[in-house]
C-alpha positions in Angstrom: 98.9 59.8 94.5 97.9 57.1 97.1 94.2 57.3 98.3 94.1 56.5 102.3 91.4 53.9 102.4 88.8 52.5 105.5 91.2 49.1 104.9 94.4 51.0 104.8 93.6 52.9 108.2 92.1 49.6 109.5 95.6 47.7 109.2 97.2 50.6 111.1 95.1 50.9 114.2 95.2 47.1 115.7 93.1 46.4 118.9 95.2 46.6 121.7 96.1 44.2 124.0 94.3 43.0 126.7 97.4 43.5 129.4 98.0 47.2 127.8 98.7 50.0 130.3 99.0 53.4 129.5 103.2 53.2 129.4 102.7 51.4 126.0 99.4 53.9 125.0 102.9 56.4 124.7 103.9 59.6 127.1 103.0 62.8 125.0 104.1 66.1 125.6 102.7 69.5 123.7 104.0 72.8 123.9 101.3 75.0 123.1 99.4 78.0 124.5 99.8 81.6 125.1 97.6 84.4 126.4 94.5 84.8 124.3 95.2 81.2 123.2 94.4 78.5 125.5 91.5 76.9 123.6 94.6 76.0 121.3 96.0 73.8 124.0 92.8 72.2 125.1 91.9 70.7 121.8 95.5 68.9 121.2 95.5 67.5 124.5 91.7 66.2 123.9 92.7 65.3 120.3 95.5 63.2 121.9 93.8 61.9 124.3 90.8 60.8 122.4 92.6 58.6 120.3 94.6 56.7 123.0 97.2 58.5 124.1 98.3 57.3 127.6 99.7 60.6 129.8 99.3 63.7 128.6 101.4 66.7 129.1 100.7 70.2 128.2 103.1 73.0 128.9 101.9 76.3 129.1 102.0 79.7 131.1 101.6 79.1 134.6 98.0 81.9 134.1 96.4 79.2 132.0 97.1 76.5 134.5 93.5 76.5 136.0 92.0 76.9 132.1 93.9 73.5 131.0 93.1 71.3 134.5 89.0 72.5 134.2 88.7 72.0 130.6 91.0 68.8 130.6 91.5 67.3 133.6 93.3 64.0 132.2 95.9 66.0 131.2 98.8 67.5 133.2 100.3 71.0 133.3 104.0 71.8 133.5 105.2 75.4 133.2 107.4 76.8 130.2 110.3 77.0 132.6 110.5 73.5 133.5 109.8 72.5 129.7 112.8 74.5 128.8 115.0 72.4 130.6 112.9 68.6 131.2 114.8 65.4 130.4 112.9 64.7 126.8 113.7 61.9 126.0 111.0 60.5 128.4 108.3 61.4 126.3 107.1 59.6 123.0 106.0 62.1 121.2 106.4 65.8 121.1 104.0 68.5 119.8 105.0 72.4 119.6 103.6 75.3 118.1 99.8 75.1 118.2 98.8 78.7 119.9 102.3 79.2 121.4 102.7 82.9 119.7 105.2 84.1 117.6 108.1 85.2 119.3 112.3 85.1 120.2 111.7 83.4 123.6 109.3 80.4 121.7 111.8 80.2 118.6 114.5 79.3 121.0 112.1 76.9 122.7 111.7 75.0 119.5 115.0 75.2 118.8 116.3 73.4 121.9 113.6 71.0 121.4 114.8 70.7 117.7 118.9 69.9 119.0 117.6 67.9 122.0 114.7 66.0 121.1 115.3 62.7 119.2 111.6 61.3 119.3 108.7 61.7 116.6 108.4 65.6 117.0 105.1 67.1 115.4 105.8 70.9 114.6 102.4 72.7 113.7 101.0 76.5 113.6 103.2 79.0 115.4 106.0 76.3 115.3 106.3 76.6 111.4 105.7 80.5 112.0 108.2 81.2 114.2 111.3 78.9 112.4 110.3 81.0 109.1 109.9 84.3 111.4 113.6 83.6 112.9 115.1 81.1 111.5 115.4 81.8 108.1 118.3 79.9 105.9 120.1 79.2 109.1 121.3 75.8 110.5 117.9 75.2 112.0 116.7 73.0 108.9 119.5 71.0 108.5 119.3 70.1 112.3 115.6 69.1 111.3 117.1 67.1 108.1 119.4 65.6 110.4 117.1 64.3 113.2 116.6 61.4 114.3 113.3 60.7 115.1 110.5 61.2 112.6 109.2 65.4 111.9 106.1 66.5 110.7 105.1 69.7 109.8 101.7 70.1 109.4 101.0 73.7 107.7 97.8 75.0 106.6 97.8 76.7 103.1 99.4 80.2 104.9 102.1 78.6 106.8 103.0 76.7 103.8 104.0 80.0 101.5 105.5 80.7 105.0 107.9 77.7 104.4 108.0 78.2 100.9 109.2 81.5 100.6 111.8 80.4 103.5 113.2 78.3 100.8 113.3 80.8 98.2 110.3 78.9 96.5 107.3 80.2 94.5 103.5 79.7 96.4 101.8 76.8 96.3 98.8 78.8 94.2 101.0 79.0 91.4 102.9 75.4 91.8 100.1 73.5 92.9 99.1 72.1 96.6 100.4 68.5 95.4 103.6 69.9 94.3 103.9 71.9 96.9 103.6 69.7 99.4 106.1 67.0 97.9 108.8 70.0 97.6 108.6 71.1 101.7 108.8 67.1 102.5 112.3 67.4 100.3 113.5 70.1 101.7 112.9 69.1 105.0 113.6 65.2 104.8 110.3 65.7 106.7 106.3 64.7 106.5 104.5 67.4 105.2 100.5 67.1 106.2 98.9 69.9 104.1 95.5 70.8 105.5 93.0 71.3 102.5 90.2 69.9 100.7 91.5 67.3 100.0 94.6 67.3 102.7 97.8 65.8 101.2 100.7 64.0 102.8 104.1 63.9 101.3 107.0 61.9 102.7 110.1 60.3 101.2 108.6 60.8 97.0 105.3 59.9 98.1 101.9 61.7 98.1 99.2 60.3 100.0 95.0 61.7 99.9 92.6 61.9 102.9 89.1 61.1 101.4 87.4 62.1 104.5 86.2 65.5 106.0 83.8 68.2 105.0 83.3 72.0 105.3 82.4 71.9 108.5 85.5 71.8 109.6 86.8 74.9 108.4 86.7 76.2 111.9 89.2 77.8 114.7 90.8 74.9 116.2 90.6 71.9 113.9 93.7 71.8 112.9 94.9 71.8 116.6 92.7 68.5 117.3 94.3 66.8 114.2 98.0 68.0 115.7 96.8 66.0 119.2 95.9 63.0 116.9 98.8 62.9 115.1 101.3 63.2 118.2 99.3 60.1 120.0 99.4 58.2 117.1 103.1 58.8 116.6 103.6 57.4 120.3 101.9 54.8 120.7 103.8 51.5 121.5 101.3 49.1 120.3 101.3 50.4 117.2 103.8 48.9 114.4 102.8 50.9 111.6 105.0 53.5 110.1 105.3 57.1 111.0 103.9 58.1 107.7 101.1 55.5 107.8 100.3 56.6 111.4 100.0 60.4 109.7 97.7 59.7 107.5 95.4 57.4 109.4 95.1 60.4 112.2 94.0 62.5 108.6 92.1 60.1 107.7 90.4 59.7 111.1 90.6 63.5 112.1 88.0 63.7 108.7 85.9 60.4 109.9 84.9 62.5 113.2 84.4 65.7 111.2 82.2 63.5 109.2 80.5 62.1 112.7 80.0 65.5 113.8 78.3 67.0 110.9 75.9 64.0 110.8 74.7 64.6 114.3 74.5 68.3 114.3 75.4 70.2 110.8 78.4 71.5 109.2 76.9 75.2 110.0 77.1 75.0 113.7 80.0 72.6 114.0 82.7 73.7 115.9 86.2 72.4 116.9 85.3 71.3 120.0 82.5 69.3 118.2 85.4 67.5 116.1 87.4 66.4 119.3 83.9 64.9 121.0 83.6 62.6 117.8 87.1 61.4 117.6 86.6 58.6 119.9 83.5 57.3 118.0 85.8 57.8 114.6 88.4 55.6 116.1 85.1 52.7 117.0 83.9 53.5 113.8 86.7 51.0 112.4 
């Protein structure tokens, strides 16, 4: 087990360059939202673009257009429709699943996405649900196994029985989260972020431990910041590090602005919304 330290994270996130523009900060798109679910897609666009993510795209349903350009105005809508069908290789980084419901219509989303998509793809929440949902023991995971650009699944404890029992596997309560963990990154030739106290990152043999966070953030939406975070880290241009260092330094930075937050207000009253304020002063914190 390899403990994600301050130095470790420092060595990952380099100061940028004085002629930078927001090309090379890296074109992100998520795929996220759904009726009763909005907030999902505000706090991955915020987490993405609080820790230096250049353009932002968000698709969801045309209804929650006016919801996404009020609460996040950097960001820019497109409808499912044109998502469905958008050249996407010109994106950097691709986020799906975060509040996008369970359903046919989203599996085949991710699906095309999947086939079509040769980028870092981060594949979080109702992404995982809906591939175990649909998609189980078809040719789905081997196109994953076969893709590419880097994949990371980022489960929390429910989604990863979800995957778990896709692969004919035990739960993780009776294998252990460390084990667990290291098995979905082998099946799926994938990262595997497991949210937890402590969260865990398997890839390629490797387990890696985030040190920071606190109970405060056991809350609606945090693990749809850390999904924002992740995807801008993934495509950012300056950045030479890994995609499995760049994972765990969005962990490890996703738990330094939990941290932030509950020293400035409390871990009782912290919210997710909180979390995404503080990422920018996690990110200065280093």
């Amino acid at each position: 087990m390899i403990q994600i330290t301050t130095s470790y994270v420092e060595n990952i996130i380099t100061a940028r360059p004085k002629d930078m523009h927001k090309g090379q900060a890296g074109r992100v798109l998520f795929i996220t939202g759904s009726k009763g679910m909005a907030g999902a897609a505000v706090l991955s666009a915020r987490g993405a673009l609080y820790s230096g993510a250049g353009l932002v795209k968000v698709s969801v349903p045309d209804e929650l257009f006016p919801i996404l350009q009020i609460s996040v105005p950097e960001a820019m809508c497109i409808s499912r429709e044109e998502a469905a069908k958008a050249d996407l290789g010109v994106y950097d980084a691709i986020c799906i699943g975060p509040g996008l419901g369970v359903s046919e219509g989203s599996t085949r989303l991710i699906n095309r996405v999947i086939a079509d998509y040769s980028g870092p793809l981060v594949i979080d929440a109702d992404g995982i649900n809906c591939l175990c949902e649909y998609d189980v023991n078809i040719e789905v995971f081997e196109q994953i196994r076969n893709r590419e650009g880097a994949t990371v699944f980022t489960p929390h404890p429910g989604e990863a029985d979800r995957m778990l029992g896709a692969f004919g596997l035990e739960s993780w309560r009776v294998m252990g989260r460390e084990t667990a963990a290291a098995l979905l990154a082998e099946k799926t030739e994938s990262i595997v972020l497991l949210k937890g106290a402590p969260t865990i990152i398997a890839s390629g043999g490797e387990l890696f431990e985030n040190p920071t966070g606190n109970p405060g953030m056991a809350t609606g939406g945090s693990g749809d910041v850390l999904s924002g975070i992740i995807t801008s880290l993934l495509a950012q241009k300056q950045l030479t590090a890994s995609a499995v260092d760049r994972v765990c330094a969005a962990a490890f930075l996703h738990g330094l602005a939990g941290d932030i937050a509950a020293e400035n207000i409390g871990e009782y009253g912290m919210t997710s919304a909180d979390i995404a304020d503080a990422v920018a002063a996690a990110f200065n914190a280093l």
